[in-house]
Structures are given as C-alpha cells and as structure tokens.
C-alpha positions in Angstrom: -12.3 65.6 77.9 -10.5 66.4 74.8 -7.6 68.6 75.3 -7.1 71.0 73.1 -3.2 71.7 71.9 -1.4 74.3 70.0 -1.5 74.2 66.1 1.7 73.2 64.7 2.6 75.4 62.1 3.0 73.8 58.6 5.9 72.0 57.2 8.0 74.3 55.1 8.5 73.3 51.2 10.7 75.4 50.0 13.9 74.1 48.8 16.3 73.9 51.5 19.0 77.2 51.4 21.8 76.8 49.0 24.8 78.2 50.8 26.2 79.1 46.9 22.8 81.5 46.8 23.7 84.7 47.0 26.5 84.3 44.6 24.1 82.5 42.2 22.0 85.6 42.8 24.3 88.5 42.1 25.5 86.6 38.5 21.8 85.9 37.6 21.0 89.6 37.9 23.7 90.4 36.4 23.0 88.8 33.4 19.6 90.6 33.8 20.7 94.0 33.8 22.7 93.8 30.4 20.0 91.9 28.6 17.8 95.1 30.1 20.3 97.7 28.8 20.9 95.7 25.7 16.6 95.3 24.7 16.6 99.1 26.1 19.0 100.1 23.3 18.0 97.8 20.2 14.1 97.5 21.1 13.5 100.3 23.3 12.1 100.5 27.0 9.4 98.4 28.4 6.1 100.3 28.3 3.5 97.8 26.6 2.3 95.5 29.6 3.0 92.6 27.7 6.6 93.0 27.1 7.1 94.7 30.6 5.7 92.0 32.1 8.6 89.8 30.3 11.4 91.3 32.2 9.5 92.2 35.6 9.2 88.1 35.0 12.5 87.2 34.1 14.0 89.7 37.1 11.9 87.5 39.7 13.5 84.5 37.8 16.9 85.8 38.5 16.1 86.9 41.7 14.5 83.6 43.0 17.2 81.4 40.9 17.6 79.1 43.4 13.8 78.0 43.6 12.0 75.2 41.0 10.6 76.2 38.0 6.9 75.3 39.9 7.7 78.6 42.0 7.9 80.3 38.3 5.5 78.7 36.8 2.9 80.1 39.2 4.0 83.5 39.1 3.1 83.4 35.4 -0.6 81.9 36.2 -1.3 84.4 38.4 -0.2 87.0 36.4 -1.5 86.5 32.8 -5.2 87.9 34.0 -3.0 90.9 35.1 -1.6 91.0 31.6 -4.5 90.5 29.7 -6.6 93.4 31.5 -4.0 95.5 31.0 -3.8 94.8 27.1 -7.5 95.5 27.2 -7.5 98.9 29.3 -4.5 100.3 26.7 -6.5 98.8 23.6 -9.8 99.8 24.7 -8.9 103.9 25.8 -7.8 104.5 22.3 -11.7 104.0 21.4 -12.7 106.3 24.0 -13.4 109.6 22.0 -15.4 107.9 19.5 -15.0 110.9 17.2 -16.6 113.4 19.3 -15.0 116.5 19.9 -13.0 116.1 23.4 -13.4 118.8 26.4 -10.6 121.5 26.5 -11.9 124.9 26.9 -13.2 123.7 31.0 -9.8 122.3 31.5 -7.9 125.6 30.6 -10.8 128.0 32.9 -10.1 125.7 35.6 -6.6 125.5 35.8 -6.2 129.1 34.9 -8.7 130.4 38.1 -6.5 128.2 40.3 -3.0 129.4 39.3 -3.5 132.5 37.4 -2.9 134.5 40.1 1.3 133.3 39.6 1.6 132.4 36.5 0.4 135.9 34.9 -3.1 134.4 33.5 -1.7 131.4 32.0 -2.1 127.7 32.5 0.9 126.0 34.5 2.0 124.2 31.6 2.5 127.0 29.3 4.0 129.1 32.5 6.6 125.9 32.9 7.5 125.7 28.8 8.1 129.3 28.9 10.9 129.2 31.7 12.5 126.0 31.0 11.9 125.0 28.0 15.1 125.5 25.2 15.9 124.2 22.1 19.0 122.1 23.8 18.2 119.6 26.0 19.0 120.8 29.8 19.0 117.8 32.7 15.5 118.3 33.8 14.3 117.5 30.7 16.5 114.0 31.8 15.1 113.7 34.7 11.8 114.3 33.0 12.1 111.3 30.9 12.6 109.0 33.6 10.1 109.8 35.6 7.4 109.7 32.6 8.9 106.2 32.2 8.4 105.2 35.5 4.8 105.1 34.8 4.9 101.9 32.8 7.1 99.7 35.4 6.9 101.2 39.3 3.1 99.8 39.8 4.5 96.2 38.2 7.9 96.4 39.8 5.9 97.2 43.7 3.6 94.5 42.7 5.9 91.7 42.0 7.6 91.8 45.0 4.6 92.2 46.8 3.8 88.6 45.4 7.2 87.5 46.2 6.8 88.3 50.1 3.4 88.2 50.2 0.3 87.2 48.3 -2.8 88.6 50.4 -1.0 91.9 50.4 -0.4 91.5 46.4 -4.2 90.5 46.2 -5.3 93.5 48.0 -3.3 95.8 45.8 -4.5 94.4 42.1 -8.4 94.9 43.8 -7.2 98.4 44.8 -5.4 98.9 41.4 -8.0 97.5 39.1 -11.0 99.7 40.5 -8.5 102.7 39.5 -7.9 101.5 36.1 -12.1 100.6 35.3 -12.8 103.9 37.1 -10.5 106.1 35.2 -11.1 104.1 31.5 -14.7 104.5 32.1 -14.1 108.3 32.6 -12.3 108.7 29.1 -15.8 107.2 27.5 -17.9 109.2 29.2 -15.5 112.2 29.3 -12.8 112.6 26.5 -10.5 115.2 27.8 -7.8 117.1 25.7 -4.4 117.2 27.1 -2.3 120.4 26.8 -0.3 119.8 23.4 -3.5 119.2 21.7 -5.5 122.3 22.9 -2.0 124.1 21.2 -2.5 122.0 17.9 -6.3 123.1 17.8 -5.4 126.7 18.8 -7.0 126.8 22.3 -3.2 127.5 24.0 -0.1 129.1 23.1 2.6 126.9 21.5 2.8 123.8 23.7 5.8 121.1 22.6 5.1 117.5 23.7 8.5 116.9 25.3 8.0 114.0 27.8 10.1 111.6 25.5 13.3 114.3 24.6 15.7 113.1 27.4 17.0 110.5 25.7 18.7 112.5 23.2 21.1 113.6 26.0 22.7 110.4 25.9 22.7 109.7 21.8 19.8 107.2 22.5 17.4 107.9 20.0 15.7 104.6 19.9 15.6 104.4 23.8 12.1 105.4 23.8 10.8 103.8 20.3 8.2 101.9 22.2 7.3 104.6 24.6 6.8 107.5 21.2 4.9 104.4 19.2 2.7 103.9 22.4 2.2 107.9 22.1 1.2 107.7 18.8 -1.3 104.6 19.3 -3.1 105.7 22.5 -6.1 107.8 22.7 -5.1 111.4 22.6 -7.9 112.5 24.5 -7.4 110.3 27.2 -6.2 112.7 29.9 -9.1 113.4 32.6 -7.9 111.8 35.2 -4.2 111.6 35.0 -3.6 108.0 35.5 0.1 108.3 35.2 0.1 110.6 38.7 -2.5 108.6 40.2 -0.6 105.4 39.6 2.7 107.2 41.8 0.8 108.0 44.3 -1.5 105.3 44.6 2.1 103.0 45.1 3.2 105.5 47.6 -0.1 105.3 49.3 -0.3 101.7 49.8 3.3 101.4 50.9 3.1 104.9 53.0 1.8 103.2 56.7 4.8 100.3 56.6 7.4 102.6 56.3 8.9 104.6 58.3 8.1 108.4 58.9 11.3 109.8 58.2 11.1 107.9 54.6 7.7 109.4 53.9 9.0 112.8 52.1 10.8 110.9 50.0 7.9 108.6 48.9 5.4 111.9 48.5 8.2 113.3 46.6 7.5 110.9 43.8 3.6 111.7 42.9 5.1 115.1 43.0 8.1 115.0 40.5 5.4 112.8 38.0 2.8 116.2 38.4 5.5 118.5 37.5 6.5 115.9 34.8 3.1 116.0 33.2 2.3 119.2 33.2 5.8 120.5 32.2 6.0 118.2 29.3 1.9 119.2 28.4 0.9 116.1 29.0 -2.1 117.5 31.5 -3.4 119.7 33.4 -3.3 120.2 37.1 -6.7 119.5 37.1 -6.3 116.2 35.2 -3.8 115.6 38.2 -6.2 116.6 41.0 -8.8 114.5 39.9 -6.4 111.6 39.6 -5.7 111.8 43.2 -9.2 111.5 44.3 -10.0 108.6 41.9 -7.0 106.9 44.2 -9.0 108.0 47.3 -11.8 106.7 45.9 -10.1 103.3 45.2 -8.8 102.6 48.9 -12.7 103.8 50.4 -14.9 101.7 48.1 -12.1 98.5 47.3 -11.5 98.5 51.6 -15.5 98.3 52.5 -16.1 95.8 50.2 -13.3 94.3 51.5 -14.8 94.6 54.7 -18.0 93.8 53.8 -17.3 90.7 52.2 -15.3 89.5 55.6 -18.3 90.2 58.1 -20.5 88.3 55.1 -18.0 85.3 55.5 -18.1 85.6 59.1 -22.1 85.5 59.0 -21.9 82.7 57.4 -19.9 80.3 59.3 -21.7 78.4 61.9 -21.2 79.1 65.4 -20.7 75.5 67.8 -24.0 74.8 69.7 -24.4 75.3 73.1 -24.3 71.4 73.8 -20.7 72.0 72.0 -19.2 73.8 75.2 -17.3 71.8 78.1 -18.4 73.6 81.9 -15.6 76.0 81.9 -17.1 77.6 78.5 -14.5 76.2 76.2 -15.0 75.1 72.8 -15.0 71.1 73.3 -13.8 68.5 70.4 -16.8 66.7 68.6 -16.2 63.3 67.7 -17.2 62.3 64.6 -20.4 60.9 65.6 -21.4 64.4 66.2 -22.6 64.4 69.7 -19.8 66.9 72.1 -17.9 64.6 74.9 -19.4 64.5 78.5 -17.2 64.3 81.6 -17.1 60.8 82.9 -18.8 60.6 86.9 -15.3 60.6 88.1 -14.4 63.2 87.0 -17.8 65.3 87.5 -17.2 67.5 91.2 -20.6 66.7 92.1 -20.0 63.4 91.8 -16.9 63.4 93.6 
C-alpha cells in the first residue's frame, strides 16, 4: 500500500537576509520621513486616496528595501482596484444630494432628546463650541486636527501592513471595508443629511464654526492642510448620515480588537472615541450621524463574515469526496494511481491470507 508522508512545506523565495538590513532600513525611512514632512509643508497632507496611496507605497518600499522590485511591483497590482474605488466613492458622494434639499431638522430632534437633558436643550456640538471654543487656538483644537486627519491614512496605513504579514487577513479586511464604503455612499443618495455647520449657515442652529482644519495654525503651518480644506470644499456637504470618518476608527479597532491583548484594548476604543468628540466638536456631525456609523460597521462584520462563510461550505459542497473503493481496511484515504482504480493489498500481505 501507498504510505502516506508528511507534506513538506514549500521552499522559501525570499531573498536570503542581508545582515546590513536593518541599517539599510533605518536610512531608507529616514529618507521617508523628511520627504513626508517636506510634501506635508509645500503640498499639504495626504487625504486624496491617490496621493496617499503614494507614500503608504513608498513607506512599504523603504520598509521592505531589501526585497526585489517584483515584491513592489505586486503591491501596486493589488492595490490600484483599491485606489480606483476609492477615487470613485470620493467623486461619486459629491453627486449625492442631487439638489434636493438635505435632512437637518430630524438630525437636531434626535440628538437633542438624547442629550438635552445635559447640555441645557441644545445639540452636543453647539454645547461643545460654547465651552471650548475661543478665538485663539488652545491644544485641543491640535489634537483635534490630528485626529480628523487620521481619517484619510489609519485604514491605508492598518491595511498595508496587513498585506505585508499577511494577505488573507488583508483580503478579509478590503471585503469588510468595502461593504462599509457601498453601504454608507448608498445612504448619502438615498439620504442627504446636513452636517452641523450647515444647519448654522441655513439658520436651523446657533452659530456653528467649522473648525476641524484650525490646528495647524498653532504651528505657523497654514498650508499643512491645503489638500485636506480643498477636499472640504469639493466633497458633498450633505454627506454626513452615517459618519464614515468614526466608523472607519472603529471599524480598524474592531478588526484588530481580538489579536491584541486586553490590557491594550482601552487604548484601541479610545480612538473611535477621540474621532466622535472630534466630529461633533468641530460640527462636522451629529451624534446620531456617529451612532449610525457604528452599526453600519456591525453590519459590515455580520453580512461580509456569512458570506464569507457561506461561500466556504459552498466550496466545501463542491469538492468531491474519495469513493468508498478509495479507502485502504483501516479507513484511511489510500493513494490512486493514475489509472484511477485505488491499490489493493497483495495476498501476502492480506491476514486472511496469511
């Protein structure tokens, strides 16, 4: 009978370890970080897809210097769909209004019956502007730049490396991360939502200031954010039911949440929770928007993980089981020979026989 043996595993075919690596390493990403600071300053920071795509890219590069330019190469293939769907959801939610007049009024009853009670009637982000908001900038409103940029790079950034270590995890968050993107852009079309500022422009709200970009004057940067106030200007302004930008942090906390470590876990949940605070200080939405945001991630782990599942016991269905004749007297899976017919014990070596 055929004896069955352990599988060997694969050859590797990475290039073999270059003991001058890790110095290679630290200059490469060195050289990375200034060309960052330097496009930060003169261009601004990375918030189109595109062009943050070009430095998640060339950090990988940096990172990975000691591999070929193959290993690169195919980072770039499997990332320009990526790319392109991203162009599309940013190009295709400024269309989403289609010159109807947006929903506001709802969003301002349904934030003021859950918080009214503490905030004296009001909405949380008019509460939030009238205790910290000033005329100088104050280092929340810092901290609150940084974390509304976050937005544009954290769900790249996590992805990356999860293609880096490993590519069925990086699969399994673009499915997860693309249902919330469809879901949420086919939720501006069918319901264009006001955000905060705009109900104040339209004279729904008190005075609300759009301040989600003012941190960088702290620092004399006023072009630090030219992209990020150009994207502002571009986008849809009715755009904000769900908040994307909160469901986004959480949804990378989320995925990341079971592989780490308890003790780390407040500090993950932390994040979703400074980019709420972020959005509704800076009137950017509601806590409703925010809300609904989180289920639309819930929603994305339920629905993207039974199809997964689905589509796994379909693929199991569908591979053939080995025939009865295909099974040696102890009840394990024999070799066929090519001819197709399973191996019989010889008379020697048949008990009865013997």
């Amino acid at each position: 009978m055929s004896a069955a043996t352990d599988a060997q595993p694969p050859v590797r075919t990475d290039p073999p370890a270059d003991p001058d690596g890790g110095r290679r390493r630290v200059v490469a990403m060195a050289i990375w970080s200034v060309a960052f600071v330097a496009g930060w300053l003169l261009i601004g920071l990375p918030t189109d897809p595109a062009y943050a795509f070009l430095w998640i890219w060339a950090g990988t590069i940096a990172w990975n210097s000691t591999r070929p330019w193959r290993s690169h190469l195919r980072f770039a293939r499997d990332w320009v769909p990526v790319v392109l769907l991203l162009a599309v959801y940013n190009l295709s939610r400024g269309f989403a209004d289609n010159g109807a007049v947006p929903h506001a009024y709802e969003l301002i009853v349904a934030d003021r019956l859950m918080f009214g009670w503490a905030t004296g009637g009001e909405v949380p982000t008019v509460w939030l502007q009238q205790h910290l908001y000033q005329p100088e900038v104050r280092w929340w409103d810092v901290a609150v730049s940084w974390v509304y940029f976050s937005h544009f790079v954290v769900a790249l950034a996590a992805a990356a490396v999860l293609w880096m270590r490993n590519r069925a995890r990086w699969a399994a968050f673009m499915r997860r991360w693309a249902f919330l993107c469809a879901t949420g852009l086919v939720t501006y079309f069918l319901y264009p939502a006001a955000p905060p500022w705009w109900a104040a422009q339209n004279g729904l709200l008190e005075e609300v200031a759009r301040i989600s970009t003012r941190g960088w004057k702290a620092f004399g940067m006023h072009g630090a954010g030219n992209l990020l106030n150009a994207g502002q200007i571009a986008s849809n302004p009715v755009a904000a039911m769900p908040s994307l930008h909160t469901a986004f942090a959480l949804f990378v906390v989320l995925f990341f949440l079971r592989q780490t470590r308890r003790r780390w876990w407040p500090l993950l949940l932390s994040y979703p929770l400074a980019m709420t605070f972020t959005l509704v200080y800076s009137g950017e939405h509601y806590v409703i928007d925010v809300l609904v945001g989180w289920a639309y991630v819930g929603m994305a782990f339920l629905f993207v993980g039974l199809a997964e599942r689905w589509w796994a016991a379909r693929q199991a269905r569908r591979t053939p089981l080995p025939a009865d004749g295909e099974r040696d007297p102890a009840g394990e899976t024999g070799t066929v020979p090519a001819g197709g017919a399973a191996e019989r014990p010889t008379p020697a070596a048949d008990p009865a026989v013997r």
